[in-house]
C-alpha positions in Angstrom: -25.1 186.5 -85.0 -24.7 184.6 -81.7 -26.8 186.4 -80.3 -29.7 186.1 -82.5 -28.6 182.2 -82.9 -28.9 181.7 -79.0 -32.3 183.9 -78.8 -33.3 181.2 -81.2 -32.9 178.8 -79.9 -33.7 179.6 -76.6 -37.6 180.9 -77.9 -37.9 177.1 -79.7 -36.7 175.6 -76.5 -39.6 177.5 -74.5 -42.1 176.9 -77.0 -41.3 173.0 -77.5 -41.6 172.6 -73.6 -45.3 174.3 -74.1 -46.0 171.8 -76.6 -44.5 168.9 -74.5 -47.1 170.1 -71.8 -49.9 169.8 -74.5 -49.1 165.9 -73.3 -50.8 166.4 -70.0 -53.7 168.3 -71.6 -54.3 165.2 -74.0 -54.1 163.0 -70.6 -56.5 164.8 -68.7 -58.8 165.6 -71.2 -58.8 161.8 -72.3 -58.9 161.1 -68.8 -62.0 163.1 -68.1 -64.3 162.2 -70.7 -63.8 158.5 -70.5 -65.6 155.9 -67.6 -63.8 155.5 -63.9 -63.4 152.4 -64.6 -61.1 153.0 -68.1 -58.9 156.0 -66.3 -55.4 154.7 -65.2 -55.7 152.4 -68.7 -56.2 155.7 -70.8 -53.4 157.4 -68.8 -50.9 154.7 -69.3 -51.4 155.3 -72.5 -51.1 158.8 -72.9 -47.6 158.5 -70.9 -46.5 155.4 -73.0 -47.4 156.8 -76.4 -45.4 159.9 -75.6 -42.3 158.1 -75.0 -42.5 156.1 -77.6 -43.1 158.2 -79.9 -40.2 160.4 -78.5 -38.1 157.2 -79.8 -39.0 156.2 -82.7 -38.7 159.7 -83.9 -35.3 159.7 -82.7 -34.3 156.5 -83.9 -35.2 157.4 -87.6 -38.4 159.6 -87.9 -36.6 162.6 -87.7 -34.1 161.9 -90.5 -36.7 160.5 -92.1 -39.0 163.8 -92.3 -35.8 165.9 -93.1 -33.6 163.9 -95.4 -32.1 167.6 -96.8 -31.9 167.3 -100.9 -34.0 164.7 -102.8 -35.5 164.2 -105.8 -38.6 166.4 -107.1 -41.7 164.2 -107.0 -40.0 162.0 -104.4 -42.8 160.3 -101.8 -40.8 158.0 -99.1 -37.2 159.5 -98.4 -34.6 156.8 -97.2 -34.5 155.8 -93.8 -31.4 157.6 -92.1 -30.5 156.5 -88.5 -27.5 158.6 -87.8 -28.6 161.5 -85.7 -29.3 159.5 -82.8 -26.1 158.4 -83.0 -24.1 161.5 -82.6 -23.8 164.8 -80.0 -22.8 166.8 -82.4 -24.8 169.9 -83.0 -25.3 171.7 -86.2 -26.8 175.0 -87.0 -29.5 174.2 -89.1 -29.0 176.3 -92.3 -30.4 179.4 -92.9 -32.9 179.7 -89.7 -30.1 180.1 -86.9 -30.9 177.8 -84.5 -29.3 174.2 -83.2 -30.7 171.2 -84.5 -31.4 169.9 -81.4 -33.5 172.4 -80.5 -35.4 171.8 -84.0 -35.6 168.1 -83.2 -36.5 168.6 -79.6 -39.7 170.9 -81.1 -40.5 168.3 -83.6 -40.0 165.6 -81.7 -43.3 166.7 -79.9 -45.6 167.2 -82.6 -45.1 163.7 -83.4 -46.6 162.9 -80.0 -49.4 165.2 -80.4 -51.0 162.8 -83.7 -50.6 159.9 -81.6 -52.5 161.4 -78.6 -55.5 162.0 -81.1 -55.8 158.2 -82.0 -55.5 157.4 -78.0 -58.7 159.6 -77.4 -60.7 158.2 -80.6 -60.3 154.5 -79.8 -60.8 154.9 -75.8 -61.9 152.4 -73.2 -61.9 149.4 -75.7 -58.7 148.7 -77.7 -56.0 146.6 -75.9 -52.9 148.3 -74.8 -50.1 146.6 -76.0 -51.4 146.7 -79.9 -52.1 150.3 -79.4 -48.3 151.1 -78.2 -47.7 148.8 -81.9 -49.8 151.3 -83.7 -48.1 154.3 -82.2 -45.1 152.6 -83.1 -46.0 152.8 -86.8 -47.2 155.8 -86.8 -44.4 157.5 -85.4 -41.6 155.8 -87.5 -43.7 156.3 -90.5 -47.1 157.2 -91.1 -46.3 160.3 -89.9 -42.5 161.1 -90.7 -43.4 160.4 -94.6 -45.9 162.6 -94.8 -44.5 165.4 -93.1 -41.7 165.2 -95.7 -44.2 165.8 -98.0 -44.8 169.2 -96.7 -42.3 170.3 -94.1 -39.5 168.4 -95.4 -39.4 169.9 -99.2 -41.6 166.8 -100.7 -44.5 166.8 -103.5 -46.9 168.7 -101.6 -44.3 171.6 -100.4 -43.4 171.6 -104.3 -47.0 171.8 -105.7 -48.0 174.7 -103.3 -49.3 173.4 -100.5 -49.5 175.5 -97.6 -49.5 174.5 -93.5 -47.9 177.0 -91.3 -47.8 174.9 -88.1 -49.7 171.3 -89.0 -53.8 171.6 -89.3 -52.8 169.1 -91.9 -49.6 167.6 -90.9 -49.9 167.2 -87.5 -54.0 167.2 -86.4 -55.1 165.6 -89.8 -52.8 162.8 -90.1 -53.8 161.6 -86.8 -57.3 162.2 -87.1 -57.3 160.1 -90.4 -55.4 157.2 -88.3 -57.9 157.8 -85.8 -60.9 157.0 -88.0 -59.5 154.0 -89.5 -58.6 152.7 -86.2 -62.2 153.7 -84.5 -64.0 152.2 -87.6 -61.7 148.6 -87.3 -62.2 148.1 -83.9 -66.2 149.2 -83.6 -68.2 150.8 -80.9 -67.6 150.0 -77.2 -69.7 148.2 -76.0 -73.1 149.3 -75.2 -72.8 152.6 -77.3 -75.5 151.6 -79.5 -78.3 149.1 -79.6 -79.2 146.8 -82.1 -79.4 147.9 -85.9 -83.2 147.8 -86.9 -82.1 148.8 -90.5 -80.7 151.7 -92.5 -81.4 155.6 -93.0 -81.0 156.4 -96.5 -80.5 152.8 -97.5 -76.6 153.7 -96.0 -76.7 154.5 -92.6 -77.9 151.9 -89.9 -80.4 152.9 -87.5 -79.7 152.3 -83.7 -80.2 153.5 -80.9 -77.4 155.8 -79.7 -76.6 155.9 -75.9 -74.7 158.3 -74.4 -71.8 157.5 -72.1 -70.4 160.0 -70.0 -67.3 160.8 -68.5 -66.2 160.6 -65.0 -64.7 163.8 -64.7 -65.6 167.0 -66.5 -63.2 169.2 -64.7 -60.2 167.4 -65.5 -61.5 167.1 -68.6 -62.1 171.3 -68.7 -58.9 171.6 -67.4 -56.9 169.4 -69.7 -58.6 172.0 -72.3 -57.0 174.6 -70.9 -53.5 173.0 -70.6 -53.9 172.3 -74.7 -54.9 175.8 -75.3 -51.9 177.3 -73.1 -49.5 174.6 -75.2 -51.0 175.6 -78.9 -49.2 179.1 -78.1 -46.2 177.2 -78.2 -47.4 174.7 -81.1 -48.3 177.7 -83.3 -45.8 180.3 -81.8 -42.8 178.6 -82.3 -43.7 177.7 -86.0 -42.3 180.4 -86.8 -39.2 179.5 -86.0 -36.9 182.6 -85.0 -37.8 185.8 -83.1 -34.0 187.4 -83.0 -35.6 190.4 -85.1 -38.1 192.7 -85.0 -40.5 191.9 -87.9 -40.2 187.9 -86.2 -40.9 188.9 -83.0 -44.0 191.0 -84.4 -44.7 188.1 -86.6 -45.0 185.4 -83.1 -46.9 188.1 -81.7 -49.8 188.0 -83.7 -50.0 183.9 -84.0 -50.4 184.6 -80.4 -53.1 186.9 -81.1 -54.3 184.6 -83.7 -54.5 181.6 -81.6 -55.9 182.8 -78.5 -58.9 184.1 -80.3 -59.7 181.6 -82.6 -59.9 179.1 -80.0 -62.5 181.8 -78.1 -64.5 181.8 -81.3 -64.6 178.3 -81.2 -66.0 177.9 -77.7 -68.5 181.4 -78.0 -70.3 179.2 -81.6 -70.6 176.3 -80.0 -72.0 177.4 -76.9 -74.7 179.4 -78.6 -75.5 176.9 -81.1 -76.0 174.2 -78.3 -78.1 176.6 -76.2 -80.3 177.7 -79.3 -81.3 174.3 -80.8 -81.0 171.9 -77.9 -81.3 174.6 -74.8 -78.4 173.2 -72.9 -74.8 174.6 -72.9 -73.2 171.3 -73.4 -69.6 171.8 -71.6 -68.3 168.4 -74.0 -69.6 170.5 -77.1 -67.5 173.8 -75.8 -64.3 172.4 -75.0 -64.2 170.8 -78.3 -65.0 174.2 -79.6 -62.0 175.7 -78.1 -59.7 172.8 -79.6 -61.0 172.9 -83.0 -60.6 176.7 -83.1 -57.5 176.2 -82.1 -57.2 173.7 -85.2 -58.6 175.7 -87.5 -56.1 178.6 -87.1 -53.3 176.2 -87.1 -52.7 175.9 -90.7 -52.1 179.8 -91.1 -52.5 181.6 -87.5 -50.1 184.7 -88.9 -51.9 185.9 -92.0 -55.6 186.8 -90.7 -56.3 189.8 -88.6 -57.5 189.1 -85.2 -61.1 189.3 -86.1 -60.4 187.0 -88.9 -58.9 184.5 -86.8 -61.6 185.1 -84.5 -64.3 184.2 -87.3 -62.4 181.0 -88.5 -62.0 179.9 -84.6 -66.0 180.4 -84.5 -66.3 178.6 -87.9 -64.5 175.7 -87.2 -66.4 175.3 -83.6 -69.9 175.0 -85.7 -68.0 172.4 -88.4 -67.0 170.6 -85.4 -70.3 170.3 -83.7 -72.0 169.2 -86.7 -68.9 166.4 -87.4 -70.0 165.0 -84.2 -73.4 164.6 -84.7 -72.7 163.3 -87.9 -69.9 160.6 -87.0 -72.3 159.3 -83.8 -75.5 159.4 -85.1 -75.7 159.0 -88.7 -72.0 156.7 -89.4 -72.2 154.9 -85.5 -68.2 155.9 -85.6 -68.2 155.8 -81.1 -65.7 158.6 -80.7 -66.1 159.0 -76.5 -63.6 162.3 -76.6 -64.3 164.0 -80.5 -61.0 163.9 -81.8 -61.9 162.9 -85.0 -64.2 165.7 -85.8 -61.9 168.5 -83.5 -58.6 167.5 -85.6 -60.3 166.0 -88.4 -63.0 168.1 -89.8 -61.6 171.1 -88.3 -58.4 170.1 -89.8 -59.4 169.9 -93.4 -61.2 173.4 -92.8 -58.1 175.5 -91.2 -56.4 173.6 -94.3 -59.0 175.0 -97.1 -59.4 177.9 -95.8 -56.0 179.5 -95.7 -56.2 180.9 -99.2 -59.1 183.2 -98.2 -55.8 185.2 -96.0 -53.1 184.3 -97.6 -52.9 185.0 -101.6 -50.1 182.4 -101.9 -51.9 179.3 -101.5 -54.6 177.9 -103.7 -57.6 176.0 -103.3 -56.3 173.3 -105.6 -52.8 172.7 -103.8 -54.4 173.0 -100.7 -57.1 170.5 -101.4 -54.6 168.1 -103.0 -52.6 168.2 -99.3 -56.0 167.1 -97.5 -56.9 164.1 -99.8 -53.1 162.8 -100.1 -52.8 163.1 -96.5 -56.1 161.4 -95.4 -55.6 158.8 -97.9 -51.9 158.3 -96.6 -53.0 157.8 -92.9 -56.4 156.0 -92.8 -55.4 153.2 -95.7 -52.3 152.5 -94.1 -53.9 152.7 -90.2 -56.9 150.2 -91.1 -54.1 147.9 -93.1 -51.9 147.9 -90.1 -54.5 146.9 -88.0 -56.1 144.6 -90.0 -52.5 142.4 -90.0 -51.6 143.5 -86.4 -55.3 142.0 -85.4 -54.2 138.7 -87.1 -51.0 137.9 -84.5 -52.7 140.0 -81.4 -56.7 141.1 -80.7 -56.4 144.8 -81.0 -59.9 144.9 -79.2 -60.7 144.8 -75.8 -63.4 142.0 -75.2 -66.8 142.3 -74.0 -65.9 140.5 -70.6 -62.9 143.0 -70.2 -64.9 145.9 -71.4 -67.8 145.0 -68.9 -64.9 145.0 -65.9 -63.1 147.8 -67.3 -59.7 148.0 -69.0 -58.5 149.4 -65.6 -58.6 146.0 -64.2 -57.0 144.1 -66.8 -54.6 146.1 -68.1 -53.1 148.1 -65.5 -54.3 147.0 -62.1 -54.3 149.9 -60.6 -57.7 152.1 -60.3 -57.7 155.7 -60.8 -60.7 156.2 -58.3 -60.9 153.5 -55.5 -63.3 153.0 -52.6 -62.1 153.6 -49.7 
């Protein structure tokens, strides 16, 4: 029993720290695909969101998320604030391992849904109304909805099924992201002037591309994620003390590591067939939204299986971003919207295609409660936060970069 209680613990432990190092992926893939001129800003924010986060979830997310027994039907838990507050260590029941350990691979998740709003609203919202949002979104947006599923809530009660977060975790803060990218606007310069609308809905404008400074940070911040999701996914499932667990983490591995190659082998070919480049932006975002996709239920498909959805959610990716940047003018410079977003709701709905357990109607009820949850509250926030502080970045500091003004340090000076 000790044993298998330290061996626990131990394999959460290992596998949080891989999530914590999905951190540094999120920075340098942020950090890569935005302007020289916006790099130190978008790393102080990766650094500062992750701490905060880190705090709020300790101060009362945590108990928040996993209030034990309440009510059936019940949608926001009390707010608890007592496990900051002690050392004492529990085991939690019936998994066999400390709750510290637990809280410590939570705790990072948390982080993780903030890191996808930083990328979506790069190089033009202002800093300090940004570390307000994370605020927010770590003490509650998040928390409450994670009760929902993770924490015995409505969803967990009416069926709804998410191994390791597709929906929890990338969803949520893809939802925040959108609200947040569609309140603040386009940086500046994205587009041109609107000479009317497609459809009689979408405006017409010319779209301009603006590239990142450096693509192999950026490739190599991929990497660092897809290294991390072993842990994100791996230790989901919470204990490997016995034989059929340890098989079990074996195969999310499996699971994981190829979905994310399907991801990356269907976007490359479907860049190179209709638009003969290999776009490298279009195949990292194939290996995250793979990785996405598989999220939701990486221990039920086969490796083939997993391989196809990786490949799947790659395609619904690419076509997310075309759509978002071309057709709704939604300026997303690093694609987490449509890599944790679209892929999200996908590795959500299509769990019930492995697993005979979950439904299509539980599992579509999980998306629209959880999209709802984060993007009304996100564009509400904002909206009242914009009234006391400008939560965008003006043209003038935009123009001179956020570098300048915010942080006063450049990531890239001439020498």
């Amino acid at each position: 029993m000790e044993i298998g209680y330290a061996l626990n613990t131990l394999y959460m432990l290992i596998t949080a720290a891989l999530v914590m190092w999905m951190a540094a992926g999120f920075t340098m893939l942020e950090a890569g695909l935005v302007r020289r001129k916006n790099t130190a800003e978008i790393v102080t924010k990766n650094i500062g969101l992750y701490s905060i986060a880190c705090f709020m979830y300790l101060l009362c997310g945590y108990m928040v998320m996993y209030p034990g027994d309440v009510p059936a039907g019940t949608i926001v838990p009390a707010y608890d604030f007592s496990f900051g507050s002690t050392t004492a260590d529990t085991v939690v029941d019936g998994y066999g391992y400390s709750e510290s350990a637990d809280f410590f691979f939570q705790v990072v998740f948390v982080a993780t849904a903030c890191s996808i709003v930083s990328g979506a609203v790069a190089e033009r919202m202002n800093q300090w109304p940004f570390f307000a949002l994370v605020v927010f979104i770590a003490a509650f947006i998040y928390p409450v909805q994670g009760f929902w599923n993770w924490g015995g809530g409505f969803l967990k009660q009416a069926g709804y099924s998410d191994f390791a977060g597709s929906g929890t975790v990338h969803l949520i803060g893809a939802a925040c992201a959108l609200a947040a990218a569609i309140f603040i606007g386009p940086r500046l310069g994205k587009y041109g002037k609107v000479s009317g609308k497609r459809y009689g809905l979408f405006p017409v404008a010319e779209t301009k591309k603006l590239y990142g400074a450096n693509i192999p940070i950026a490739a190599l911040g991929t990497f660092v994620l897809w290294l991390g999701w072993f842990g994100f996914n791996g230790g989901s499932q919470l204990a490997i003390q016995d034989v059929e667990n340890a098989n079990a983490v074996a195969q999310v591995f499996l699971n994981t590591n190829m979905a994310a190659a399907g991801g990356v082998i269907s976007c490359l070919v479907v860049a190179r067939v209709f638009f003969k480049k290999t776009n490298i932006i279009y195949a990292l975002n194939g290996a995250i939204s793979g990785l996405v996709s598989i999220t939701a239920d990486p221990l039920s498909p086969s490796g083939y299986e997993a391989t196809l959805i990786g490949a799947v959610g790659g395609l619904i990716c690419y076509g997310a971003l075309v759509v978002f940047e071309q057709f709704f003018k939604v300026d997303d410079p690093v694609g987490a919207i449509s890599a944790h977003g679209a892929a999200g709701i996908f590795g959500v709905m299509v769990v019930p295609f492995t697993n005979a357990e979950a439904t299509f109607g539980s599992q579509l009820y999980g998306v629209v409660s959880i999209v709802l949850w984060g993007f009304v509250l996100t564009y509400a926030f904002l909206f009242l936060l914009n009234l006391v502080a400008p939560v965008r970045a003006s043209d003038e500091i935009q123009k001179k970069g956020l570098d300048a003004e915010e942080i006063g340090v450049e990531a890239y000076p001439e020498f």
